[in-house]
C-alpha positions as CSV (number, residue, x, y, z in Angstrom):
1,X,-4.1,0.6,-27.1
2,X,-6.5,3.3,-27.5
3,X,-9.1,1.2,-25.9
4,X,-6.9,0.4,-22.8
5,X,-5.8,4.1,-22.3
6,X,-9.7,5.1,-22.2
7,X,-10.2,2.6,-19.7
8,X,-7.1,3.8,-17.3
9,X,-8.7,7.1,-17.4
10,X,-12.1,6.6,-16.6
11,X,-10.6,4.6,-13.7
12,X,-8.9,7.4,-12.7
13,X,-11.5,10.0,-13.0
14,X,-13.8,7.8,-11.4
15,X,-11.6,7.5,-8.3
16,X,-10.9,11.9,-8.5
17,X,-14.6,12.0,-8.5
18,X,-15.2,9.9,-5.9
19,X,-12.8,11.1,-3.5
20,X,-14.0,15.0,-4.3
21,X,-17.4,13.4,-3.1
22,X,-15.9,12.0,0.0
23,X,-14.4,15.2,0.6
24,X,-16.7,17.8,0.6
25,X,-19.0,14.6,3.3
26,X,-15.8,15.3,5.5
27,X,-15.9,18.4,5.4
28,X,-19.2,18.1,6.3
29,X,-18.9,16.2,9.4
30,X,-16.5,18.6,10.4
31,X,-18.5,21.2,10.3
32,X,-16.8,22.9,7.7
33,X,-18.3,24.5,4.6
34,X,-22.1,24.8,6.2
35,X,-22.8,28.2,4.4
36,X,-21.0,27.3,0.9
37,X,-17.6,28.5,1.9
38,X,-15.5,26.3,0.3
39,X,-14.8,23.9,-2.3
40,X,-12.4,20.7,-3.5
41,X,-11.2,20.3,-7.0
42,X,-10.0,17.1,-9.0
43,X,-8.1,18.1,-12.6
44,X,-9.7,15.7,-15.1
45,X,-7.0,13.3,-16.6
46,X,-8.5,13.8,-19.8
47,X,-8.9,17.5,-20.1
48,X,-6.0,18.7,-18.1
49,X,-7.1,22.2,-18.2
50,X,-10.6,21.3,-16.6
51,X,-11.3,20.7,-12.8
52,X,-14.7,19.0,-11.4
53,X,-15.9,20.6,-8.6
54,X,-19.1,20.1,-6.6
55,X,-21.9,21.9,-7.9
56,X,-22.9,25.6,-6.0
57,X,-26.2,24.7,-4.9
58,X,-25.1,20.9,-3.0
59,X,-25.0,21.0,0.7
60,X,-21.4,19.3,1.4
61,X,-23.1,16.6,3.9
62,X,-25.0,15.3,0.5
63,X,-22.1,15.3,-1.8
64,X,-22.2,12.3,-4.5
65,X,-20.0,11.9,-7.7
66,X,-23.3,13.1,-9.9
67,X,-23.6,16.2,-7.9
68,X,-20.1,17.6,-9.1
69,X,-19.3,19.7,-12.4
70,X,-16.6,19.9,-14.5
71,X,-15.2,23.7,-14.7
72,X,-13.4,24.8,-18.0
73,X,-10.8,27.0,-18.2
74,X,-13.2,30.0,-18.8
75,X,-15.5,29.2,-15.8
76,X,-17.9,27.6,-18.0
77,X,-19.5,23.9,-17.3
78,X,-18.3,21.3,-19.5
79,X,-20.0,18.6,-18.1
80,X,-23.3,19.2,-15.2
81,X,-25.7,22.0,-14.8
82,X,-26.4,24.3,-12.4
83,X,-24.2,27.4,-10.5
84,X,-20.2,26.6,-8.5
85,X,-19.0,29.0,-6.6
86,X,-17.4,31.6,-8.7
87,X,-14.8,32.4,-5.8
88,X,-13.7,28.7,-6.6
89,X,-13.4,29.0,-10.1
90,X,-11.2,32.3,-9.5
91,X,-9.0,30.4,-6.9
92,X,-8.5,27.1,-8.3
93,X,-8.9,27.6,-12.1
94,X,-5.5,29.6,-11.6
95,X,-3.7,27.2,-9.1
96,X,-4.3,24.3,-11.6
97,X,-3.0,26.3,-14.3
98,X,0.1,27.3,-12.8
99,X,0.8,24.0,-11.3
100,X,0.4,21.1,-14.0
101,X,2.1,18.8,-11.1
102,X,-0.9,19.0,-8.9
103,X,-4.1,17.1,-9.5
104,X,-6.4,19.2,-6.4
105,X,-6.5,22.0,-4.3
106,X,-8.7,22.2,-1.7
107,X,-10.1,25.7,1.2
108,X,-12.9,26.1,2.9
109,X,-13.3,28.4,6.2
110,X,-12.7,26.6,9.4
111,X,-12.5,27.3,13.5
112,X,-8.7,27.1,13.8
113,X,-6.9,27.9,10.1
114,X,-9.4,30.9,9.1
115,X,-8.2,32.9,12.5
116,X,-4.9,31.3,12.8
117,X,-4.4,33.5,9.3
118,X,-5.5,36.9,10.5
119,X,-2.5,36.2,12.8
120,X,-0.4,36.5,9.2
121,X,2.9,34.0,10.8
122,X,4.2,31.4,9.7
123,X,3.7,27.3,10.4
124,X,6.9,26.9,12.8
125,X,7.9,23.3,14.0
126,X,6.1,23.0,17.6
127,X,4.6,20.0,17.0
128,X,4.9,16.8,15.1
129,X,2.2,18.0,13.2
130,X,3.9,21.2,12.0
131,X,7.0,19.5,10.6
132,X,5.1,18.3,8.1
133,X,4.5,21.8,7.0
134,X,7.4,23.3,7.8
135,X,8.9,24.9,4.7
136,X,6.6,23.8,2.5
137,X,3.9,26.5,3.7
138,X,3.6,29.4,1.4
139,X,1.7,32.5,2.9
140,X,-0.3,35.0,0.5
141,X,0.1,38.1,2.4
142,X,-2.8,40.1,0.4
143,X,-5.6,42.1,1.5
144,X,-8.0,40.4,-1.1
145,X,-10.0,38.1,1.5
146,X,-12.9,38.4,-1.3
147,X,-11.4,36.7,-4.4
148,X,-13.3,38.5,-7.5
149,X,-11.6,37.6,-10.2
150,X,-9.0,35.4,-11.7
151,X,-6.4,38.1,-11.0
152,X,-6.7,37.6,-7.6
153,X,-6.6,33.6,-8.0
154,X,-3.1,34.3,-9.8
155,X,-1.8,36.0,-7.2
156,X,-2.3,33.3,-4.9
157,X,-0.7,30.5,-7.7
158,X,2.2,32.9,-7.4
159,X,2.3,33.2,-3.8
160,X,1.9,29.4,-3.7
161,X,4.6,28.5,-5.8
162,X,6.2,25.0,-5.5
163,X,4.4,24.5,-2.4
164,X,2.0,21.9,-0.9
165,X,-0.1,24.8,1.3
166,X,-1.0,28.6,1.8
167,X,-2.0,30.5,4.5
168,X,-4.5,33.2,2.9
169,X,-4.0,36.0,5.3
170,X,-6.9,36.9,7.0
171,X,-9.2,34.3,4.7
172,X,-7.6,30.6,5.9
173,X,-5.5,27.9,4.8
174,X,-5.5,26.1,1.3
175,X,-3.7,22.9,0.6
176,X,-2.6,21.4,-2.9
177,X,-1.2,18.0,-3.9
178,X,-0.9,14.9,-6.3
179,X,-3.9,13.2,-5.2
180,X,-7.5,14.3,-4.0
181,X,-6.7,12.1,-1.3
182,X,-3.2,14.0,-0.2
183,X,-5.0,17.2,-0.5
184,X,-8.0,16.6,1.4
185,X,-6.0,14.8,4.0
186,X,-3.7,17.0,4.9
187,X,-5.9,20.3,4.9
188,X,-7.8,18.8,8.0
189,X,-3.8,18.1,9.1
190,X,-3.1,21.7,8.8
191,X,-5.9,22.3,10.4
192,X,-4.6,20.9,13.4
193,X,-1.6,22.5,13.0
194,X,-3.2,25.8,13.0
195,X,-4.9,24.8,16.5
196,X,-2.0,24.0,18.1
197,X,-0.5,27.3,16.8
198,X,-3.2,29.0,18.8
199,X,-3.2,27.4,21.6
200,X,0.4,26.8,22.3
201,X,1.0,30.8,22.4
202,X,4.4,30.5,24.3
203,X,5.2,27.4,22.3
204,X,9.2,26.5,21.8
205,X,9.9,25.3,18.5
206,X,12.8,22.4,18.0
207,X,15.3,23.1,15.2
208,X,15.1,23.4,11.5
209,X,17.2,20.2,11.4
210,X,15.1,18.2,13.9
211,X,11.8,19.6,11.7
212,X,13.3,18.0,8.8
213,X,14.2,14.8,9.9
214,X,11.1,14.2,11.0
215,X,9.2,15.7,8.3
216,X,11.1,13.3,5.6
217,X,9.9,10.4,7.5
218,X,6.4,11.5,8.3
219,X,5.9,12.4,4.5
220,X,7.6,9.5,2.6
221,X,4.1,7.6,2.6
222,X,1.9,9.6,1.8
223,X,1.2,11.6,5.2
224,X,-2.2,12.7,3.8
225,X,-3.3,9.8,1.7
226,X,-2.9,8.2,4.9
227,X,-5.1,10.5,7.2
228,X,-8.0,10.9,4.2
229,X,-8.2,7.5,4.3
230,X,-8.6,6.7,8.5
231,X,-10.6,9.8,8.3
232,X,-13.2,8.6,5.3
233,X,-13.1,4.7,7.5
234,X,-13.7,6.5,11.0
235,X,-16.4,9.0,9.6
236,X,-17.8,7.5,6.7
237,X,-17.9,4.1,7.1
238,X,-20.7,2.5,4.9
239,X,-21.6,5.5,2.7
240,X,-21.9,5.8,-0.7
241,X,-21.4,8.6,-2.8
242,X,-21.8,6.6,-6.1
């Protein structure tokens, strides 16, 4: 029995590790992330309490599975050498801890969600898009765009709450779910989201119950899984991060 539970999860942190990887290369190809500014996590399904991470000194276009660390709960490296970005340490380290039901959190700066924050509103229904956010779209509406500490990081896990995303006022957008896949998928959705927010400036938003209804269906199977994985096929077709 012993033997078969090892096995299930170095499956499973195989597949976290890969899709980190696969990640931070869309990311890259996005654009996103070309100065450092950002970062994925995976929990580790053995040591709950760590995260892997890529390491700090990896450019995100040359992300592979043995380019990532695994973060312990005091910010030290349990497995990998080299630097992280301290500033994801302080943010996720806290959002993992005070979410046991997520397995990734994912932020990096980008052209639409970073200035769609400064605006400090809220995701409202105007598109199909945005029902999928609606409601579920925390906003940390803190003056800390330069997370120093895990204090700050806290503060965010609070702000966050039972939520699958966070609008980090003045700083971007951060998305958390069950699945590397979810999370990275739908952070390039909010993305989107946050474009249409800025460009639709006289935009007229259908009802709460409309936003719903649509937002039950579009989510039911795995609305980001689903993206992450058109997105890795139409991007990343034939590369290996193994």
């Amino acid at each position: 029995m012993s033997s078969a539970r090892d096995s299930v999860v170095e499956l499973t942190r195989v597949q976290r590790k890969r899709d980190v990887a696969l990640g931070y290369r869309l990311f890259a190809k996005m654009r996103w992330g070309d100065v450092g500014d950002g970062h994925i996590s995976a929990r580790d399904p053995e040591h709950e309490d760590c995260f892997w991470v890529l390491g700090g000194d990896v450019p995100f276009s040359r992300a592979t599975v043995n380019d990532l660390v695994l973060v312990a709960p005091d910010g030290s490296l349990r497995v990998g050498e080299g630097g992280i970005n301290r500033a994801g340490y302080y943010i996720h380290h806290p959002v993992h801890e005070a979410r046991p039901d997520i397995v990734s959190a994912a932020h990096t700066h980008t052209g639409w969600g970073t200035p769609f924050s400064a605006e400090c509103r809220p995701i409202l229904p105007i598109t199909q898009e945005s029902c999928i956010f609606f409601n579920d779209t925390a906003m940390f509406d803190d003056e800390e765009v330069q997370i120093q500490d895990c204090d700050g990081g806290r503060r965010i896990a609070a702000a966050l709450g039972d939520k699958g995303a966070i609008i980090l006022r003045n700083h971007g957008i951060l998305t958390a779910a069950a699945s590397v896949a979810e999370t990275v998928g739908r952070f390039v959705m909010l993305e989107r989201v946050c474009e249409a927010h800025l460009k639709a400036r006289d935009a007229q938003p259908i009802s709460e119950e409309a936003a719903l209804y649509a937002q039950k269906d579009l989510v039911k199977d795995g609305v980001g899984k689903q993206a992450f994985e058109w997105l890795v096929n139409n991007h990343l077709h034939g590369v290996s991060v193994d």
